[in-house]
Structures are given as structure tokens and as C-alpha cells.
Wavefront OBJ file of the C-alpha trace (Angstrom):
o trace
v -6.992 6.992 5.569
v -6.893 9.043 2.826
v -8.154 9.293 -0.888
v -6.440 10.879 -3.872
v -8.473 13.378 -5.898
v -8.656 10.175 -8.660
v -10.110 7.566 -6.765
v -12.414 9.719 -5.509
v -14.312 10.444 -8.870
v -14.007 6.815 -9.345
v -15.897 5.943 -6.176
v -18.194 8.457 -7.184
v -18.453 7.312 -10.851
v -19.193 3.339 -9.973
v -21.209 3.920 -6.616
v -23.223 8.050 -6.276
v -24.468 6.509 -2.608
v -20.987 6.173 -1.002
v -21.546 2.370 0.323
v -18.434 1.400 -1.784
v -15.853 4.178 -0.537
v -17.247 3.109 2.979
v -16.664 -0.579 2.460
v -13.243 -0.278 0.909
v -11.846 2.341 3.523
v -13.559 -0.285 6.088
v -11.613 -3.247 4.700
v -8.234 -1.407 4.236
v -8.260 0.047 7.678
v -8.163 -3.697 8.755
v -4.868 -3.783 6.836
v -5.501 -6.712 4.724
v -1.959 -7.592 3.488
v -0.587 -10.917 3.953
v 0.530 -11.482 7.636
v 3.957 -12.203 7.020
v 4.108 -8.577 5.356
v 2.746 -7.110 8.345
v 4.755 -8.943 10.715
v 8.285 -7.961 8.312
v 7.363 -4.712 7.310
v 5.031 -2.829 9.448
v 2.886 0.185 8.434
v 4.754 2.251 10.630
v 8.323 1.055 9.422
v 9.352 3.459 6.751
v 10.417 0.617 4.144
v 6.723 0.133 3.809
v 6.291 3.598 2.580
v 5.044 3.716 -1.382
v 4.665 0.013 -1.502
v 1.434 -0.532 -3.814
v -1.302 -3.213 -3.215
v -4.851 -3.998 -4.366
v -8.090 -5.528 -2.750
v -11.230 -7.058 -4.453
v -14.268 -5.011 -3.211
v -17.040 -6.393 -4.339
v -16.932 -6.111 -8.110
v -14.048 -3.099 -8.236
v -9.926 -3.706 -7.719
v -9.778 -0.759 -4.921
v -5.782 -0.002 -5.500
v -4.094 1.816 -2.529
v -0.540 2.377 -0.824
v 1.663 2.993 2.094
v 2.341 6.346 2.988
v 3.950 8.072 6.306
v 0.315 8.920 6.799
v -1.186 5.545 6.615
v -3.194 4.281 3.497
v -3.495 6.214 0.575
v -6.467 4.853 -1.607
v -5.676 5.519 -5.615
v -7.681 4.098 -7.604
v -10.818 2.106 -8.044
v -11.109 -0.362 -11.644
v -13.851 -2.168 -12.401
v -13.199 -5.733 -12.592
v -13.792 -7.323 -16.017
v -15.781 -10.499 -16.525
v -17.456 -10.583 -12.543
l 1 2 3 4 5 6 7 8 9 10 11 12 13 14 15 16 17 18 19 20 21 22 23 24 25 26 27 28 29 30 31 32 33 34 35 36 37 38 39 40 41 42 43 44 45 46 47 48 49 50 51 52 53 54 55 56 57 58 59 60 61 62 63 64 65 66 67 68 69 70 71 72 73 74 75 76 77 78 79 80 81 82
């Protein structure tokens, strides 16, 4: 798992003690993409590679992606209207 320079001051900006970053790298490692995705395109499987997805974390749209590497997390948005 990694985070880019961006959603790290975002993590930082909506939540100082960390619990968010931990809960969203907690969820993601679970790989939380629709089954059929996983089963058709695998992490691993390099057609997965820069394909972009987002998760609900509590009140925040955690965005993230596929890299060789694994996840990539990008950005964190406040959701509008929770």
C-alpha cells in the first residue's frame, strides 16, 4: 500500500490522529472492488494497472488505484451533504 504525497496532507488535513489513513488502508487492503472485477482482472494482471476507483470511508471518498506495486491511495474528498 502506498500513499501519494497528496492524499497524505489530506488524511492529515480531515483526521491529525491517523484513525482515518488506518481505516482506509485497512479497507483497501481487503480489495473492495466488485467480485466480478477481481475474478476478470486481478491485481496482479497488468490490465488492472492505473485503473481508478473510490471507497466511502466514513464521511470522506478515499480515491485510489492499481499500480504494479499494489494500491496507490490519491486522494481523500470530503463528502458533501453526510
Amino acid at each position: 500500500m502506498q500513499i501519494s504525497t497528496e492524499a497524505k496532507a489530506d488524511f492529515k488535513k480531515f483526521d491529525a490522529s491517523g484513525d482515518l489513513e488506518k481505516m482506509a488502508i485497512a479497507m483497501i487492503e481487503l480489495d473492495p472492488r466488485p467480485a466480478f472485477q477481481k475474478r476478470k482482472i486481478p491485481v496482479e494482471d497488468t490490465l488492472s494497472y492505473g485503473r481508478k476507483f473510490g471507497i466511502d470511508v466514513l464521511k470522506y471518498d478515499v480515491k485510489y488505484e492499481i499500480q504494479s506495486s499494489g494500491f496507490l491511495i490519491t486522494r481523500v474528498f470530503e463528502l458533501e451533504n453526510v
